[in-house]
One Martini backbone bead per residue (centre of mass of N, CA, C, O) as a GRO file, in nm:
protein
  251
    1UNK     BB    1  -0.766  -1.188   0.462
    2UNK     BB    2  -1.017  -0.936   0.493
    3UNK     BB    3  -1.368  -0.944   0.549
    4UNK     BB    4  -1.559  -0.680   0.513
    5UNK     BB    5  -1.814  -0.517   0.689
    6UNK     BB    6  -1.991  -0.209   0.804
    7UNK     BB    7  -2.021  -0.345   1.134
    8UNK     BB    8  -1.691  -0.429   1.110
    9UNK     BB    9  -1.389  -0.399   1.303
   10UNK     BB   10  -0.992  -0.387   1.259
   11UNK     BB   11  -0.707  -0.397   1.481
   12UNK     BB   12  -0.390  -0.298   1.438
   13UNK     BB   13  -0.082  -0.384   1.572
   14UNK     BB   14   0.217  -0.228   1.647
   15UNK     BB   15   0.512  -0.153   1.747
   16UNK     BB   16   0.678   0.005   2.028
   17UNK     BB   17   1.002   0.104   1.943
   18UNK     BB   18   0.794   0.351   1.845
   19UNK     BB   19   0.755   0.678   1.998
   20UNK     BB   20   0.863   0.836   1.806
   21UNK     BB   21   0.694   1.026   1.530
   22UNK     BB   22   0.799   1.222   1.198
   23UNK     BB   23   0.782   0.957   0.966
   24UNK     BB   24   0.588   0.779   0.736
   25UNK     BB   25   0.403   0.490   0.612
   26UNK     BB   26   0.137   0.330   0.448
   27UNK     BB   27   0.018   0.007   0.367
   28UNK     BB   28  -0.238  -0.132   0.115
   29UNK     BB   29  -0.483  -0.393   0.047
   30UNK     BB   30  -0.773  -0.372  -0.205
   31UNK     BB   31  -1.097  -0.423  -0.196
   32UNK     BB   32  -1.352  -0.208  -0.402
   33UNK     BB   33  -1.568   0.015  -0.404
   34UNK     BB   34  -1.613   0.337  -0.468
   35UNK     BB   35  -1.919   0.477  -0.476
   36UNK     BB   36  -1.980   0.329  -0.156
   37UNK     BB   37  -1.688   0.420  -0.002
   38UNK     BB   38  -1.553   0.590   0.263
   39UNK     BB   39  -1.392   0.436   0.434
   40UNK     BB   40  -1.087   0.274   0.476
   41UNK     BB   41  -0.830   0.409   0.718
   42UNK     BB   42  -0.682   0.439   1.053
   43UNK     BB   43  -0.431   0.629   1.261
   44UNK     BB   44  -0.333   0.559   1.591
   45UNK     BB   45  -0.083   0.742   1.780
   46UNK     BB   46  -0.141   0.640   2.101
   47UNK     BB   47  -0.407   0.928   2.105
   48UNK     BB   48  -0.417   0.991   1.850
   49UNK     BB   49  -0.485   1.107   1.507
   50UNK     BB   50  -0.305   1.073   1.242
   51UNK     BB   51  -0.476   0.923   1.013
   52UNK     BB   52  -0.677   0.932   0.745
   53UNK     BB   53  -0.879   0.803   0.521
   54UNK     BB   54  -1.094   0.893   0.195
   55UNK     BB   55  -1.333   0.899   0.009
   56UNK     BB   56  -1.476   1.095  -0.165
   57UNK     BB   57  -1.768   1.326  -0.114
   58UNK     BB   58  -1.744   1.325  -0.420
   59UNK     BB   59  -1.870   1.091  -0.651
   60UNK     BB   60  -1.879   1.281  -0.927
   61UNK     BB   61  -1.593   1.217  -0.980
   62UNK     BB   62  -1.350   1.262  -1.269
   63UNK     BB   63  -1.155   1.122  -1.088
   64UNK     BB   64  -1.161   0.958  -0.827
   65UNK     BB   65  -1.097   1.047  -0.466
   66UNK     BB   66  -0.952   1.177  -0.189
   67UNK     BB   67  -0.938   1.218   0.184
   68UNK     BB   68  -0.702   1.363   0.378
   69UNK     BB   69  -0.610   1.311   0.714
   70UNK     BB   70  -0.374   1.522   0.918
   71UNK     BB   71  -0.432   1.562   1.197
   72UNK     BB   72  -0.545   1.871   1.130
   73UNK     BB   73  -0.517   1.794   0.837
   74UNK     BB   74  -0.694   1.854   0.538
   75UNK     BB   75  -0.688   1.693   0.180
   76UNK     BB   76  -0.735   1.665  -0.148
   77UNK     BB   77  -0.687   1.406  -0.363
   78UNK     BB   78  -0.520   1.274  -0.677
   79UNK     BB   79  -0.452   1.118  -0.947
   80UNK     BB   80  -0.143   1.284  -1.182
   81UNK     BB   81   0.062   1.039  -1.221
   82UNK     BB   82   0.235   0.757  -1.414
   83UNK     BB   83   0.447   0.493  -1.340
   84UNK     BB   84   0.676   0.304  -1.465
   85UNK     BB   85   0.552  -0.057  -1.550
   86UNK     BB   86   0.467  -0.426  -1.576
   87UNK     BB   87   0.242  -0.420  -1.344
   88UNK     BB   88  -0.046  -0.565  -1.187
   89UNK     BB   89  -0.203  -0.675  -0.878
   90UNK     BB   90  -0.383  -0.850  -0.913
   91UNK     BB   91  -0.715  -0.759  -0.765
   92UNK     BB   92  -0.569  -0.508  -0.638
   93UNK     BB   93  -0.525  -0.196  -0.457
   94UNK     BB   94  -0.282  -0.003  -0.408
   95UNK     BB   95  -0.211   0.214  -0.095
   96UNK     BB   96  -0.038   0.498  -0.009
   97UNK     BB   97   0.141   0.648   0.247
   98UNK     BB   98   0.328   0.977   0.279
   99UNK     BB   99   0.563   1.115   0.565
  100UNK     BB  100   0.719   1.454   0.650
  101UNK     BB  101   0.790   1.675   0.911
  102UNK     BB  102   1.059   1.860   0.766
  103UNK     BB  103   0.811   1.928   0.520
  104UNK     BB  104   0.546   1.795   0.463
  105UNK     BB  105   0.525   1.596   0.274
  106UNK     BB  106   0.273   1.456   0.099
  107UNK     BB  107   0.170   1.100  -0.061
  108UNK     BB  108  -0.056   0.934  -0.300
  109UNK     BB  109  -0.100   0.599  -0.389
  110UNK     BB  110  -0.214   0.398  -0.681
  111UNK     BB  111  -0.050   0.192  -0.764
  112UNK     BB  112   0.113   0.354  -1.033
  113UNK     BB  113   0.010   0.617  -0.904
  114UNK     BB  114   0.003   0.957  -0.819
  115UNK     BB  115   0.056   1.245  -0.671
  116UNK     BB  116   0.106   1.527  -0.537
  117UNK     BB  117   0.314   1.685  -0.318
  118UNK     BB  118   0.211   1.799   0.000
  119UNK     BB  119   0.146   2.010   0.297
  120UNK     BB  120   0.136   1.839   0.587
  121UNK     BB  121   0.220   1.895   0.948
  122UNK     BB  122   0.490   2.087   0.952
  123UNK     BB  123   0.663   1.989   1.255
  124UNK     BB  124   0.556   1.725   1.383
  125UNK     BB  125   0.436   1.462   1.619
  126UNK     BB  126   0.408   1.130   1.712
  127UNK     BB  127   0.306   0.943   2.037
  128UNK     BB  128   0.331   0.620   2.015
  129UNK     BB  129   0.175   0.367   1.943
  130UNK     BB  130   0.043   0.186   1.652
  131UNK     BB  131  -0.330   0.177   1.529
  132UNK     BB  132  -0.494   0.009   1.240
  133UNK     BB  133  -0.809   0.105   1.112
  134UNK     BB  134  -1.069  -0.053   1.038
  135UNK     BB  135  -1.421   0.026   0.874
  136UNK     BB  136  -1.703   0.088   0.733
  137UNK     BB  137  -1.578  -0.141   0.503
  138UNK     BB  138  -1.645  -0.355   0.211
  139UNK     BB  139  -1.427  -0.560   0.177
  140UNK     BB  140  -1.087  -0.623   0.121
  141UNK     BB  141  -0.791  -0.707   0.288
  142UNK     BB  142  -0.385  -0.663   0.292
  143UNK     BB  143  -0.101  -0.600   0.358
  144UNK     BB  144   0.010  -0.429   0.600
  145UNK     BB  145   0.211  -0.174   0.628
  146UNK     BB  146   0.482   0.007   0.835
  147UNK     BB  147   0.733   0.296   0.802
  148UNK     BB  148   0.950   0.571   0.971
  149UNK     BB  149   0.935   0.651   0.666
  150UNK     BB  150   0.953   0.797   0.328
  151UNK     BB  151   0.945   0.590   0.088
  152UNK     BB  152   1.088   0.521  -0.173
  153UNK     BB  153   1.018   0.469  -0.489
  154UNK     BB  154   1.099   0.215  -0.547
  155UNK     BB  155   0.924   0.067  -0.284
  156UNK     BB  156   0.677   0.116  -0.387
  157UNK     BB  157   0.688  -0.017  -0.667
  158UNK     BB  158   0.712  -0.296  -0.528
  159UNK     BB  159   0.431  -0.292  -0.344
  160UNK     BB  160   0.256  -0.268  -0.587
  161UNK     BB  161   0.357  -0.498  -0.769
  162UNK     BB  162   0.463  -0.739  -0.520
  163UNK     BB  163   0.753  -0.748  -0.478
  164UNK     BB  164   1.053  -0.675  -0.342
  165UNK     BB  165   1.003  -0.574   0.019
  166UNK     BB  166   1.026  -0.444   0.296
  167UNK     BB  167   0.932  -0.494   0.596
  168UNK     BB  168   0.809  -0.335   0.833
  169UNK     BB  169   0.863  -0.165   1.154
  170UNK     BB  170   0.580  -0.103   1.292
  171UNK     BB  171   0.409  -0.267   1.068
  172UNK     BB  172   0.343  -0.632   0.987
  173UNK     BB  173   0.162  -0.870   0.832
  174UNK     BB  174   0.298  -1.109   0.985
  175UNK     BB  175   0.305  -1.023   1.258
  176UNK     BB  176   0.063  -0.914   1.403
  177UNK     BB  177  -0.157  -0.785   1.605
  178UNK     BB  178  -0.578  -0.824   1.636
  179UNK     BB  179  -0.853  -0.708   1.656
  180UNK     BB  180  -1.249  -0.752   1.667
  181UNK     BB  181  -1.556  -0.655   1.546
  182UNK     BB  182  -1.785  -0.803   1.461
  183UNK     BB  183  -1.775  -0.982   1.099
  184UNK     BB  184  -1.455  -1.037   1.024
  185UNK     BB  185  -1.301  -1.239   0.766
  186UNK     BB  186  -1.064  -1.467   0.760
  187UNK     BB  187  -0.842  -1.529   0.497
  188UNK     BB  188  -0.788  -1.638   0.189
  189UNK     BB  189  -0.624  -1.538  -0.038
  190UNK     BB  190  -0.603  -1.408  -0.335
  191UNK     BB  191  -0.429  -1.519  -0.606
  192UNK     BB  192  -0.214  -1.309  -0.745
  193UNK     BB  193  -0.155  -1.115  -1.028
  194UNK     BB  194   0.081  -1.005  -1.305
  195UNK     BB  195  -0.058  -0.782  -1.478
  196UNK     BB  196  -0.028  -0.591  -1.761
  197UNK     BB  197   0.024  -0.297  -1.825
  198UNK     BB  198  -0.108  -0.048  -2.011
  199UNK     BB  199  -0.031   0.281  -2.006
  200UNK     BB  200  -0.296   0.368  -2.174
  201UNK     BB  201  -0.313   0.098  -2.328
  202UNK     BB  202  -0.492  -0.135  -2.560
  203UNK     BB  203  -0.419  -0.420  -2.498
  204UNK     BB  204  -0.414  -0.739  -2.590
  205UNK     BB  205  -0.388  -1.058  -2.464
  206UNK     BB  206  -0.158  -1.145  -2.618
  207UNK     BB  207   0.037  -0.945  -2.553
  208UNK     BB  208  -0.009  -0.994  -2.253
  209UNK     BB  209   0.147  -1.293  -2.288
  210UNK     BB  210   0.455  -1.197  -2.360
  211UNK     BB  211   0.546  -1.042  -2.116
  212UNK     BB  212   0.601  -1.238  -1.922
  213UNK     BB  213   0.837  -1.445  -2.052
  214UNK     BB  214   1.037  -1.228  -2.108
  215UNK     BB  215   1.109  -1.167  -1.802
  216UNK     BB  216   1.144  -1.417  -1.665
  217UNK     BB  217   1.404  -1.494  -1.847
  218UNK     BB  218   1.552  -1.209  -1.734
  219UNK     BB  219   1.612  -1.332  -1.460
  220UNK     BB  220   1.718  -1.621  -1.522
  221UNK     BB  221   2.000  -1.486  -1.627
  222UNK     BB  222   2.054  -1.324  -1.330
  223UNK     BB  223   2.001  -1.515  -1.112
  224UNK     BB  224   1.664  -1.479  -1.074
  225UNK     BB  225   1.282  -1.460  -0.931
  226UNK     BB  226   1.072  -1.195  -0.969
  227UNK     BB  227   1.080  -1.017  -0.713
  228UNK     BB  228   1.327  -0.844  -0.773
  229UNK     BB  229   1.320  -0.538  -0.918
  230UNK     BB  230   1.550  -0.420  -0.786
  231UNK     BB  231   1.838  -0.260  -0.724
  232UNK     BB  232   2.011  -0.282  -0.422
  233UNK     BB  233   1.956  -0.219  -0.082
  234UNK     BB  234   1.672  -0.318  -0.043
  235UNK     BB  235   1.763  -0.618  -0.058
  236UNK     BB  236   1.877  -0.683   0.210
  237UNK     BB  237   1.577  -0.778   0.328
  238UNK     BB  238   1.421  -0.912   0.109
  239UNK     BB  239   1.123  -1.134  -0.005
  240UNK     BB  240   0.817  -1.021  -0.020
  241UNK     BB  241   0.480  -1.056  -0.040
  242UNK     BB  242   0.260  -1.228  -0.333
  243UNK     BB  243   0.469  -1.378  -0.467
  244UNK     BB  244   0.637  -1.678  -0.472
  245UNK     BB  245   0.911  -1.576  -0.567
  246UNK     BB  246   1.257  -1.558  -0.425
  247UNK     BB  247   1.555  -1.466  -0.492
  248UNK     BB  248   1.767  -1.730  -0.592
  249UNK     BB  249   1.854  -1.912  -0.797
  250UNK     BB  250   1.834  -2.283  -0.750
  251UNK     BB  251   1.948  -2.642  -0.811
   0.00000   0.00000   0.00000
């Protein structure tokens, strides 16, 4: 993870073999204060911006909400619906954005929460490498990944939730080279832990403690290890993220 500072900026490198990009998703997990950070990251691609994120700057908002730049378009978001989950990525927060320009449709995802579905930049096209920009911003961030396409919710929920999701394709976590300005510290990230989602429900320790060897065992009888959420195409990627186990029980 990088330990950032409000005097300096992070630039990561994305791949170069999307030269036209027409919809992208773009991921990463932070720890911040909301109250008191304004930037979270920038993309650029080619010499555009293509994309900016900040918190609200209407700070006394309840819930507070984000700022979205796509091009020339601006529009505030809020999460306004809980997408089914059995856990939460201890201590991170999972942050999603997502962009179709043959409908405009963009998407803001908050852990298992998410925005609805506006319109912004309908018709339109970014050309050359993407550079994901942090600055601005003081706490930690980690695992950003960046993929040419507007990603389906399955791979969203397991990407929120720490489980097994395909690395980026335009950027990627693992592969990724990076500039600093300024003294960002890179470090051994926090060990993530699968806390039980609480589903807007006040649970106690105790039940928090039952669902996890419960959900551990029927993987176990699957002949499976806890990272992949989801049947189906996506596994076929393998499973990255920031569970220790992934793939097939081996014996």
């Amino acid at each position: 993870m990088f330990s950032m500072s409000p005097d300096s900026s992070v630039a990561l490198q994305g791949f170069n073999s999307y030269q036209n990009t027409y919809a992208f998703t773009v991921c990463l997990r932070a720890i911040f204060e909301m109250s008191s950070t304004r930037n979270i990251f920038s993309l650029s691609i080619g010499t555009s911006v293509a994309l900016s994120l900040t918190t609200s700057p209407y700070a006394t908002e309840i819930p507070p909400g984000y700022q979205l730049t796509l091009g020339q378009a601006s529009k505030a978001f809020k999460m306004v619906s809980k997408v089914p989950s059995v856990s939460k990525l201890w201590p991170w927060t999972s942050l999603c954005v997502t962009w179709d320009s043959t409908t405009g449709m963009t998407q803001l995802w908050e852990d298992n929460s998410m925005s609805v579905r506006k319109s912004m930049w309908r018709g339109q096209g970014f050309y050359g490498t993407p550079v994901l920009s942090l600055s601005g911003f003081e706490g930690q961030v980690t695992d950003m990944h960046m993929w040419n396409q507007a990603m389906p919710v399955s791979v969203l929920r397991s990407y929120n939730q720490g489980w097994g999701y395909p690395q980026g394709t335009m950027l990627s976590w693992a592969r990724t080279s990076y500039s600093v300005r300024g003294s960002p510290i890179l470090e051994k990230a926090y060990e993530s832990l699968g806390a039980a989602a609480s589903e807007g429900k006040d649970e106690s320790a105790e039940e928090q403690k039952k669902e996890v060897p419960v959900r551990r065992s029927w993987w176990w009888k699957q002949g499976k290890m806890g990272n992949v959420v989801q049947e189906g195409a996506e596994n076929k990627y393998g499973c990255l993220g920031q569970r220790k186990r992934c793939g097939r029980k081996t014996l």
